[in-house]
N, C-alpha and C positions, 0 to 999 in steps of 0.2 A: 504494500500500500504506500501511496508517494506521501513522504512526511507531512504535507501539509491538509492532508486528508486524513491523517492521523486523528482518532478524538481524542487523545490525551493533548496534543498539538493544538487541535480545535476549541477544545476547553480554553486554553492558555488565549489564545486570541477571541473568540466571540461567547464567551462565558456559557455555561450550560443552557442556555434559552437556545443560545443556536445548535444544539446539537439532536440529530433523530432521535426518539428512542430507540431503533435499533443502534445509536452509535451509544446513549447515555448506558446501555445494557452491555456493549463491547464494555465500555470501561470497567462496569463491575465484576465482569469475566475474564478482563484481562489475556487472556490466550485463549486461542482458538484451535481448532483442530487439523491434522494434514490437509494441505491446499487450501485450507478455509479460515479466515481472519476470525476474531472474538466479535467484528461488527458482522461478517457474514449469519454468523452463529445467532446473533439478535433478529438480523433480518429474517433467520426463519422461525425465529420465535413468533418474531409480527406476522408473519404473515399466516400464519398456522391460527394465533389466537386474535387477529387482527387489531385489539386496544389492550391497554397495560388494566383495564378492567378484568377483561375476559379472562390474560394471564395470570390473575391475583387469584382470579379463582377456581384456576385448577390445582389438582391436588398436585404437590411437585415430582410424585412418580412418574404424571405425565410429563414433567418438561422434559425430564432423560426420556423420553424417547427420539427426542432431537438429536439427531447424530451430534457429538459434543458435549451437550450439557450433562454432567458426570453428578454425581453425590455434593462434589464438591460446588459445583456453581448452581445447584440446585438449592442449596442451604446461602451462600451469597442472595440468591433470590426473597428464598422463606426470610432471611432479616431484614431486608429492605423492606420488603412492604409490612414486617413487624415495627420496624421502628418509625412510618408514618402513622400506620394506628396509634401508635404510643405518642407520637407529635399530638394528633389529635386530640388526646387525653390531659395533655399536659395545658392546652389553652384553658382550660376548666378548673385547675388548681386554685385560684384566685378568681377567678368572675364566676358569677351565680349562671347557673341551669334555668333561665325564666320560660322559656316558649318552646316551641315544638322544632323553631328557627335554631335553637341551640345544640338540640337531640339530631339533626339533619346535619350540622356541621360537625358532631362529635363523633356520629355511627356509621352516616351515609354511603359513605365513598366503602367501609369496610362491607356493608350488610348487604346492600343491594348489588355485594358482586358472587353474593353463594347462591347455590343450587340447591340446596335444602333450607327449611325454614330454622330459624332459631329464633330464639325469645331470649331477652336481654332483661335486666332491671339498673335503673341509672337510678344510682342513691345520694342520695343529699341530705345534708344538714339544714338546723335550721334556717341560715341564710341561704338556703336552696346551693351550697356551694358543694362542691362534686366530690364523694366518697370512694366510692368505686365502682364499676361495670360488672355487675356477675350475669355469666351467661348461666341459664336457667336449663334450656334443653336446646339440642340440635340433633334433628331429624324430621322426619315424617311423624307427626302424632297429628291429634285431633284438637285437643284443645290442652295447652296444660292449666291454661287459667281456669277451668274445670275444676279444679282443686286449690281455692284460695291459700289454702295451709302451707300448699307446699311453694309458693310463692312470696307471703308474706314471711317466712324464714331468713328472707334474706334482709329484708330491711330489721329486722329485727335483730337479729346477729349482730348489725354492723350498727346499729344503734340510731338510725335513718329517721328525719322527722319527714320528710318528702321522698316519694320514689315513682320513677317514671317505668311504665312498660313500654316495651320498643321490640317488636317484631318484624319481620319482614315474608312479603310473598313472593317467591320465587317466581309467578306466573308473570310480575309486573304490574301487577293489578294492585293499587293498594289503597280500594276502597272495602271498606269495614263488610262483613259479612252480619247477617241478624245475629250468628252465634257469635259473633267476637262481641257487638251489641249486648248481649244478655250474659256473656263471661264477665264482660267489663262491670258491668253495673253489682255484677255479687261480687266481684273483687272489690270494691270501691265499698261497698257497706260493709264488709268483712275486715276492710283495712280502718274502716269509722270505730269499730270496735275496740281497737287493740290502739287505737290514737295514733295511727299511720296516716297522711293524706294522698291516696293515690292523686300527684297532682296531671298527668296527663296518661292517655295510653297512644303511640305513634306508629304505625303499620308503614312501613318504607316500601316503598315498589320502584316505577322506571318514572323518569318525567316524559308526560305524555303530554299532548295538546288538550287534553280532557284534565290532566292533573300536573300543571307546569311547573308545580313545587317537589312532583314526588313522593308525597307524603299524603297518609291521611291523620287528621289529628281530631282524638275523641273531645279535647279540652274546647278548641276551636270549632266542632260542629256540635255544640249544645248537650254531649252526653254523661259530661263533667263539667260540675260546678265550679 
């Protein structure tokens, strides 16, 4: 590759804005394979999973299938995009969890890129400031909020005066079902009890022309007070 096509080169001169993602993905890689540069090795990453979405969320046995990507730059992968979810997290250490605007900027980019559902709990303090994220479940089930009990455990645990639920559809779709409607509402009087205030519930999908935010939110459509 002629020097100045180099991304390590190219960094140095137009700063990582100018670089592909297959070239920003060369650098994390570093070496590539016979006949094939570490930027080659990206390009058929793109091209295989065509956005650094799609790529986050496959499992990383897929990426070794890419002639090249080995254990080794497969785990470079797994922490790169471990340590922007953990970016994410950290803007929330000092500013308060107010709206469903803050649950979109703290989960989004991570949830709406899996293929199974998961359900989340975003705990907070009394000044609504951010405790911790526990994932509740991941996979196919039906409802887990069916079982208040085993949901409010968490905010209890961690000593939570506010706690948000934050689920995502894999379908894209993320307007509320009647069942997530009527799960919500017995989690919300179950959590009045034990003096938790379920303060929103957020279902993450795709931004659609029908839904330009992404998101649907219980708080914001009248089903929380």
């Amino acid at each position: 590759m002629p020097r100045e096509e180099r991304p390590r080169e190219k960094l140095d001169r137009t700063g990582p804005q100018g670089l592909s993602d297959a070239e920003l993905l060369g650098l994390v890689f570093r070496t590539g394979r016979e006949g094939y540069s570490a930027v080659d090795i990206g390009r058929e990453l793109m091209r295989k999973y065509s956005t650094l979405t799609a790529l986050s969320r496959a499992d990383p046995a897929e990426w070794q299938n890419v002639s090249g990507v080995g254990p080794v730059k497969a785990s470079h992968l797994t922490a790169i995009f471990e340590l922007g979810r953990r970016m994410a997290l950290e803007a929330y250490d000092s500013q308060p969890v107010v709206g469903p605007e803050d649950v979109q900027r703290l989960l989004f980019a991570e949830m709406k890129s899996l293929r199974t559902e998961s359900m989340r709990v975003v705990l907070l303090d009394q000044r609504r400031r951010l405790i911790t994220v526990e994932e509740v479940y991941r996979g196919t089930r039906n409802s887990c909020m069916a079982d208040p009990a085993e949901l409010l455990r968490y905010p209890i645990i961690h000593s939570a005066s506010y706690f948000i639920v934050v689920h995502n559809h894999p379908s894209g779709d993320p307007w509320a079902s009647d069942a997530d409607v009527q799960a919500t509402k017995k989690l919300r009087k179950a959590a009045e009890t034990v003096g938790i205030k379920l303060a929103d519930h957020v279902i993450i999908g795709s931004v659609t022309s029908e839904c330009p935010q992404g998101y649907f939110s219980f708080k914001e459509s009248g089903f929380i007070p």
